[in-house]
C-alpha positions as CSV (number, residue, x, y, z in Angstrom):
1,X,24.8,145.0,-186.9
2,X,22.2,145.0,-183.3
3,X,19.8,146.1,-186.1
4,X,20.0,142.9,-188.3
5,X,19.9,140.4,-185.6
6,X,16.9,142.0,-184.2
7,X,15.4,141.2,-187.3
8,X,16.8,138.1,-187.8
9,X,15.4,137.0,-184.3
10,X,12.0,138.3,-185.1
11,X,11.6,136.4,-188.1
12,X,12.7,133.1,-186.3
13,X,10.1,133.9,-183.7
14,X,7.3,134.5,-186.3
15,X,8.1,131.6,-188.5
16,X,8.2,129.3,-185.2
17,X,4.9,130.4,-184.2
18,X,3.3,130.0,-188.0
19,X,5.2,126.3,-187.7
20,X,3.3,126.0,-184.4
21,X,0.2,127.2,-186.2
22,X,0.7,124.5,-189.0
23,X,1.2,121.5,-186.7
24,X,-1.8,122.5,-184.5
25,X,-4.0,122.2,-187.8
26,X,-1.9,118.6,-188.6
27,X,-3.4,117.5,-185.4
28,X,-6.8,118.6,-186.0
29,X,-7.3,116.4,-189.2
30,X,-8.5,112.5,-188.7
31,X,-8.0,109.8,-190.4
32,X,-10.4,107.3,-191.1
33,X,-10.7,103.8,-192.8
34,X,-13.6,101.9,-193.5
35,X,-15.6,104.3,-191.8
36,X,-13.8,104.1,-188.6
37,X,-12.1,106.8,-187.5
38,X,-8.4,105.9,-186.6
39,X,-6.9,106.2,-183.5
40,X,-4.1,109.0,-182.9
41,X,-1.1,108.1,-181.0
42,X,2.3,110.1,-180.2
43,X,4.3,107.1,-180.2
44,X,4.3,103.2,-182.0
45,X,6.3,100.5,-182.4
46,X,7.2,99.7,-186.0
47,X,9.3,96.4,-186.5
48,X,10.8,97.2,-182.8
49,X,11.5,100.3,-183.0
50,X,9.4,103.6,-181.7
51,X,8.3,106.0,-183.9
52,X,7.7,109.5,-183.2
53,X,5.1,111.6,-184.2
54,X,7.9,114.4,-183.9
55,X,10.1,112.7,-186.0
56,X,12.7,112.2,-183.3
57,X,15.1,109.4,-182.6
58,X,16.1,110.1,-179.3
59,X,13.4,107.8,-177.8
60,X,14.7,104.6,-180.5
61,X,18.1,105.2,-179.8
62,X,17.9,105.5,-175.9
63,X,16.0,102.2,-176.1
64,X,18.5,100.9,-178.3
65,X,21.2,102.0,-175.4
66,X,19.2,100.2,-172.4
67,X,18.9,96.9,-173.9
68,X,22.7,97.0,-175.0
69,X,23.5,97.7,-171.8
70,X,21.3,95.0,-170.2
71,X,22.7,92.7,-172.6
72,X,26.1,94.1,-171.7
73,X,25.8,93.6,-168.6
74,X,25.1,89.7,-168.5
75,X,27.2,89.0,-171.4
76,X,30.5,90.7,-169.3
77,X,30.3,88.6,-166.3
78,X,30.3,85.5,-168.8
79,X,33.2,86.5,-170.4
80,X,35.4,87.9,-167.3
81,X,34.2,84.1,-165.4
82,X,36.2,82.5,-168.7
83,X,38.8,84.5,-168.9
84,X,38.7,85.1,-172.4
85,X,41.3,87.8,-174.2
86,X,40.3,91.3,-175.0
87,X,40.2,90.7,-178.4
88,X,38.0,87.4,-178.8
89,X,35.6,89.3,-176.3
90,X,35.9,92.4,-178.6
91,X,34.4,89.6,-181.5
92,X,31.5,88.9,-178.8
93,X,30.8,92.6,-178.4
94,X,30.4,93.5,-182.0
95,X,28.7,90.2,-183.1
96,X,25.9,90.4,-180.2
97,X,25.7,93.7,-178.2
98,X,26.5,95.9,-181.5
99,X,23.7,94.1,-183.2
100,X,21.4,95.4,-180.4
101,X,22.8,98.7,-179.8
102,X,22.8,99.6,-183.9
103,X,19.7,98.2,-184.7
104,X,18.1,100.8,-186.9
105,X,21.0,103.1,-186.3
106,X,21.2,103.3,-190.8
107,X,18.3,105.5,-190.5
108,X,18.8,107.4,-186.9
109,X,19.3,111.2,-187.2
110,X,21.1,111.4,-184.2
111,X,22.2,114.8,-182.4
112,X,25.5,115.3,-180.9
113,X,24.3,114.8,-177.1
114,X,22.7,111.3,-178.4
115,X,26.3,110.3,-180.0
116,X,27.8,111.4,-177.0
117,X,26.4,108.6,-175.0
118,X,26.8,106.3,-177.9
119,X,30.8,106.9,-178.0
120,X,30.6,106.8,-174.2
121,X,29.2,103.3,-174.0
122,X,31.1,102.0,-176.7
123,X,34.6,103.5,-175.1
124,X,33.7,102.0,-171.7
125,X,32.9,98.5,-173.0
126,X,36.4,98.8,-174.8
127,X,37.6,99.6,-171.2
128,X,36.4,97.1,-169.9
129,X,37.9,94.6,-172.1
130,X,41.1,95.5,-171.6
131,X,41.5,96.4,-168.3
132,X,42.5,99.9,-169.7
133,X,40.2,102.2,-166.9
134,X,41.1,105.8,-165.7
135,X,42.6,105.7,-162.9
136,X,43.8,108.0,-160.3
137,X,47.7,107.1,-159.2
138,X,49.4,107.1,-156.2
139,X,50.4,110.4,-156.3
140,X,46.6,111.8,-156.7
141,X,46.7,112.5,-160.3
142,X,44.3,110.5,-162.9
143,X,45.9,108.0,-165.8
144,X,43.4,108.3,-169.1
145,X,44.7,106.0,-171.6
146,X,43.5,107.5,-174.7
147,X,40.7,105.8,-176.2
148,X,42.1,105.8,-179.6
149,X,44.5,103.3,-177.9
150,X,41.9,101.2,-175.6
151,X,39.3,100.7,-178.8
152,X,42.7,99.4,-181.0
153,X,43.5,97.2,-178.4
154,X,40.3,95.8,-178.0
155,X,40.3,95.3,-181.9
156,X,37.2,97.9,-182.1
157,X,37.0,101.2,-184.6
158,X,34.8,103.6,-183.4
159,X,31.0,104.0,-182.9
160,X,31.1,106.7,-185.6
161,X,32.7,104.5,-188.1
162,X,30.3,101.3,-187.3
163,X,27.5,103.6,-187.6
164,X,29.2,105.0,-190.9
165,X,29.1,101.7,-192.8
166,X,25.1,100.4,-191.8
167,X,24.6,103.8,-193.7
168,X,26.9,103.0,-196.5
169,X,25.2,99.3,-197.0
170,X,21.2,101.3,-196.7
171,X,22.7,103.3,-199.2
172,X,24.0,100.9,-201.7
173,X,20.9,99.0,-201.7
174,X,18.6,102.1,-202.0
175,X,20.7,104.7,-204.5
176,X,19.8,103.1,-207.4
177,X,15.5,103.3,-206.2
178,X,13.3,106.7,-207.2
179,X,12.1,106.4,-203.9
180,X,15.7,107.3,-202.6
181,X,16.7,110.0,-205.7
182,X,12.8,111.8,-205.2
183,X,13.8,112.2,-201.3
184,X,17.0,113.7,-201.8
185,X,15.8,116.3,-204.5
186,X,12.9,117.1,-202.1
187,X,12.6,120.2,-200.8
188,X,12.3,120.0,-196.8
189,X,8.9,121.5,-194.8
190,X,11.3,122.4,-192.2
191,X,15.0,122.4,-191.2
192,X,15.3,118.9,-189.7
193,X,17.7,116.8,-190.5
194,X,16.8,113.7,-192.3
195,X,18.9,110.9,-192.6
196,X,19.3,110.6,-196.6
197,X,21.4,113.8,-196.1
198,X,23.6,112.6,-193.5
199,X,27.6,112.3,-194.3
């Protein structure tokens, strides 16, 4: 059994420095139009959102997070100064911050550390609106209201299920295009996850 995951590890160490290899080349190639020789850059901003020349998400869905939380943080104090109920303000939170915080997310391949912070952000706000916080009692032990709980009484679902359906509505507008058919029979360079094979 040692024997075979020697191996195994050996070949994931060659094949990593080959894919190493590969990219090096990728970067050695320029582009040019016109004659002029483009520019190379690691990073731009397409429609608002960064692209990666690593095809990683983490940097669009971290900026994403900082200007819902900005946004959060402004729109809160308005709504706490007016008193409004936790369910209205859970209307406020989806119809404004959620547009922020999901822009682009129909297309994010996000890893589990990424939807971590997501479901954090989105369990805190639901906090928040209903007054629902962990707490540590009188008798030094912590209350924890489940956040199944605090989202339903906000009037919320969960991150994972608002995420979900931007996916579904990409994919009913797309499934019926070559473009979308040709990507899911393709064969992938590497093992990265791309987001027309995401659940």
């Amino acid at each position: 059994m040692r024997h075979r995951s020697v191996r195994t590890s050996r070949y994931l160490v060659i094949r990593k420095y080959y894919r190493a290899l590969r990219q090096q080349d990728a970067l050695e190639v320029n582009f040019t139009v016109g004659g002029g020789e483009i520019e190379r850059v690691s990073q731009f901003r397409y429609l608002g959102r960064i692209l990666d020349d690593s095809d990683d998400d983490t940097h669009a869905v971290q900026r994403q997070l900082a200007r819902a939380r900005s946004k959060w943080s402004r729109l809160s104090a308005i709504l706490k100064s007016q008193g409004v109920k936790s369910r209205v303000a859970g209307y406020f939170y989806k119809a404004i911050i959620q547009a922020v915080l999901l822009y682009g997310a129909e297309t994010w391949v996000i890893s589990e550390f990424l939807m971590n912070q997501l479901r954090s952000f989105h369990s805190r706000v639901a906090r928040y609106l209903t007054g629902r916080h962990t707490r540590q009692k009188e008798d030094g032990s912590w209350l924890c209201p489940p956040t199944e709980e605090v989202l339903e009484a906000a009037g919320l679902q969960t991150i994972d299920e608002y995420i979900s359906r931007r996916r579904q509505t990409v994919r009913g507008f797309v499934r019926h295009r070559p473009i979308y058919e040709a990507c899911r029979l393709s064969t992938a360079i590497n093992r990265q996850a791309v987001w027309w094979r995401l659940d």
